[in-house]
N, C-alpha and C positions, 0 to 999 in steps of 0.2 A: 440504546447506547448510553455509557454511565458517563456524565458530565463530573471528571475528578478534579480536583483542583487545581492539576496545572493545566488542563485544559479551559479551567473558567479563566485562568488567570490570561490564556492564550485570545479566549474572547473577547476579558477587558480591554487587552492590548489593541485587537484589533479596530477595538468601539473607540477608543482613548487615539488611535490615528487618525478616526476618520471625524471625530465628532468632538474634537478636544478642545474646539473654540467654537460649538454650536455651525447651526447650519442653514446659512444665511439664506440660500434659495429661497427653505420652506418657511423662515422666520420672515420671509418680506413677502411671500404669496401665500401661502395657506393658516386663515382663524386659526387659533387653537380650540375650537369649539366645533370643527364639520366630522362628525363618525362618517364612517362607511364601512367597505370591506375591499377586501384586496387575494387575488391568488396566487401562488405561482406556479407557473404553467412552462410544462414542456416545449422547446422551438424545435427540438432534435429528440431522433429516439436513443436511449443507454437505459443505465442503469444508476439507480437513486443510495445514494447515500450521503448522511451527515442531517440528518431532521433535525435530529436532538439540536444539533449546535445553533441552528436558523431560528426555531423557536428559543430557547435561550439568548439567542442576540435581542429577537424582538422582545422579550420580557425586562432585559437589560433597560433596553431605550425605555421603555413604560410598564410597568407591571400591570396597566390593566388591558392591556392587549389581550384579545383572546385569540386565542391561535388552535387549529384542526389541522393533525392530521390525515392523511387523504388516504396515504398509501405508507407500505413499511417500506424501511431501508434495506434492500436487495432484489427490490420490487423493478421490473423493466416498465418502462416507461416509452409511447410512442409519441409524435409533435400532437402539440395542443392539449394531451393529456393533463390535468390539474392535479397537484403533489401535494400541497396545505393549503388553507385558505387564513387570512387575516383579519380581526375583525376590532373596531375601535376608533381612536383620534389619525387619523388621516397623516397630520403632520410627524404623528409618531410613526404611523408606517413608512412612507416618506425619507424619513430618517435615518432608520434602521433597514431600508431595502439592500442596499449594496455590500454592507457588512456580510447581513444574513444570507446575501445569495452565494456571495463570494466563497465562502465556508461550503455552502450545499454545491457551488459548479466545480469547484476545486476536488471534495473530496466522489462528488458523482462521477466525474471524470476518469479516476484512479478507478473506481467500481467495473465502470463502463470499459474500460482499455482492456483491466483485468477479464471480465468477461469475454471478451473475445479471443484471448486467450485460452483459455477454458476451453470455450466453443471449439475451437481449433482441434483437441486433443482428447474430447470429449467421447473415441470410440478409444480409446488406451486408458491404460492402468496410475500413467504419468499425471502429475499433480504439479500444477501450475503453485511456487514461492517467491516472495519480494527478496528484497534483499534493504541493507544500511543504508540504499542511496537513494533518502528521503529529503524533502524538504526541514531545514531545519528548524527546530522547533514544532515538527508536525509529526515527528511518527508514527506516535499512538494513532493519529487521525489516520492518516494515509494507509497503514496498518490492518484499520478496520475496516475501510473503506474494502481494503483486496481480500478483505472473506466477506463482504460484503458481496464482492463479483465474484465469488465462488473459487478464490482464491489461498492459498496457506499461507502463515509469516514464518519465516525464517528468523535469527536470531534477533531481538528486539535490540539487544545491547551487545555490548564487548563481554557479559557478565555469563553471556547464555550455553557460552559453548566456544570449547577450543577451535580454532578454523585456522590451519600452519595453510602459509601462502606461502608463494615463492620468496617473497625477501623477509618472512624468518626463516628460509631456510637456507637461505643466502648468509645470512647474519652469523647463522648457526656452523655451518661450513668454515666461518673463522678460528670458530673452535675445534675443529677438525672433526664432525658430528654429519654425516652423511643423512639422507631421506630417513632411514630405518633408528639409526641413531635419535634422529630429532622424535619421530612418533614416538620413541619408548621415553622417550625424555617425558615427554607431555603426559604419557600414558601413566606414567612413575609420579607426577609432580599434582596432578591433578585429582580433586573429589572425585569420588567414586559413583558422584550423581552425575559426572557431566562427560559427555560424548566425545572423542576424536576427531574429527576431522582433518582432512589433507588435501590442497591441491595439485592433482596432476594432470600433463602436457601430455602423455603419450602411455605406451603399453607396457613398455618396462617400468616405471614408476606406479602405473597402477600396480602390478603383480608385485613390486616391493612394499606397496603401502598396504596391500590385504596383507601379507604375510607378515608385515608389522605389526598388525593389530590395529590399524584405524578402526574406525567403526563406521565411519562414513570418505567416501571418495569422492571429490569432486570431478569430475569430470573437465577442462578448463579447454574452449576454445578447439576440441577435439572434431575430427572428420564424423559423419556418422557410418561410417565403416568402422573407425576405429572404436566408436563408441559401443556399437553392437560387442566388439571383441571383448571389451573394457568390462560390460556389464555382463556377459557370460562368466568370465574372471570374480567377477564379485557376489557372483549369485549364491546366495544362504549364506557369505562371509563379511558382505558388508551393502551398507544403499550407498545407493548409487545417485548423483545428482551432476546435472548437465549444467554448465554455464559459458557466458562469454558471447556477445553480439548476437545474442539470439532474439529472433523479432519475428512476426508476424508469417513473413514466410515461409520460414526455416522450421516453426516449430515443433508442426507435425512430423515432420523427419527426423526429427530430434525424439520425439517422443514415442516412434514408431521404432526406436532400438530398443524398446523396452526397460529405460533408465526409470529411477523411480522419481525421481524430482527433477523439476527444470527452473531453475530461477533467474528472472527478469527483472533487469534493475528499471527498464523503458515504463513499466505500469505503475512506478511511480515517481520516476525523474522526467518522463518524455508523455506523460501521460496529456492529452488536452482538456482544458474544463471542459465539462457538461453546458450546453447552450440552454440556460435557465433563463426565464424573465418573472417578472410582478407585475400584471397587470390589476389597475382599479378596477372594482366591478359597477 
């Protein structure tokens, strides 16, 4: 994982909350003088992501940390398993423990939900996407984290791709501009790099947004009968992508109408940390 700038900038922040008037614990019990080593180590099985950021925090706190390694980031991980080891001034480990884990259980978390998703859907053709409803100031992370769990990103930004939802086409309606009106509108107004998309409720709207020209249908909160219907309508004329309250149960029925995408905003707004610890060695 590439540590870019506004990402170091998201670590300084994090280091700057937690360590912005030192840290009186370790400054009243631990010399500045005791080395040792430290790992962190699995309490739960998932899957691991966000190394880079953990190492990077602990270099932050003292550049002479040395820090390993153990496993890569998309790596599953079972309890007790060992993910980096830490090795150096104590009180600098110490220090930097909570930061650094915070970052690794946070974004393992996002990895690990995403994974399971995956898993779910994993005899079909359907491919597990996030969605905008990220923690903010975390996307990039959180992001990486879901193709980290064998997941796809959907559009990073507003910049990526048109996506008409219901209240622009509500909005749009004031202008007297129906479903088909508004896709050509977009279709007419937009780079020739950038894709369509449309959200619809039901079967008559899907069969107006292919014959509009989307290029993508969303699928929104639809039965999976209807959606079977939905994705036979749009097959070799546009993809097809499910959404709307989909979770863990529901998935595979979702993904067993043959849609091509299913996107989950729960793996990374609902997602839980990853149960991380640091123990001394």
């Amino acid at each position: 994982m590439q540590i870019t700038p506004d990402i170091e900038k998201l670590i300084d922040l994090a280091i700057m909350e937690d360590y912005s008037m030192g840290d009186a614990t370790t400054d009243a019990l631990i010399p500045n003088k005791i080395s040792g080593k430290a790992a962190v180590v699995a309490d739960e099985e998932g899957t691991i992501a966000g190394l880079a950021l953990a190492v990077k925090t602990f270099n932050k706190i003292d550049p002479t940390l040395e820090t390993k390694i153990l496993i890569d980031d998309g790596s599953k991980v079972s309890q007790n398993d060992h993910i980096m080891e830490i090795s150096g001034l104590l009180s600098s480990i110490l220090t930097a423990e909570r930061t650094a884990l915070n970052f690794l259980r946070k974004l393992s978390g996002v990895a690990t939900e995403t994974s399971k998703y995956v898993s779910e859907i994993s005899h079909t053709s359907s491919r597990i996407v996030d969605t905008r409803k990220t923690t903010p100031g975390f996307r990039a992370l959180e992001k990486y984290a879901v193709r980290m769990g064998g997941g796809h990103n959907h559009r990073q930004n507003l910049a990526d791709g048109i996506l008409i939802k219901d209240n622009h086409v509500r909005t749009l309606e004031l202008e007297g501009l129906n479903l088909t009106g508004v896709i050509q509108k977009a279709k007419q107004n937009a780079s020739h790099t950038i894709k369509v998309e449309v959200e619809v409720e039901n079967i008559e709207q899907t069969e107006e947004a292919v014959l509009a020209g989307a290029d993508i249908i969303l699928l929104d909160n639809m039965s999976p009968d209807d959606m079977k219907i939905a994705v036979n309508l749009c097959l070799n004329r546009a993809v097809t992508e499910a959404s709307g309250g989909i979770n863990l149960s529901t998935v595979r029925s979702v993904a067993e109408t043959g849609v091509d995408l299913i996107s989950v905003g729960a793996i990374t707004h609902s997602a839980p940390n990853l149960d991380l610890s640091l123990d001394i060695n």
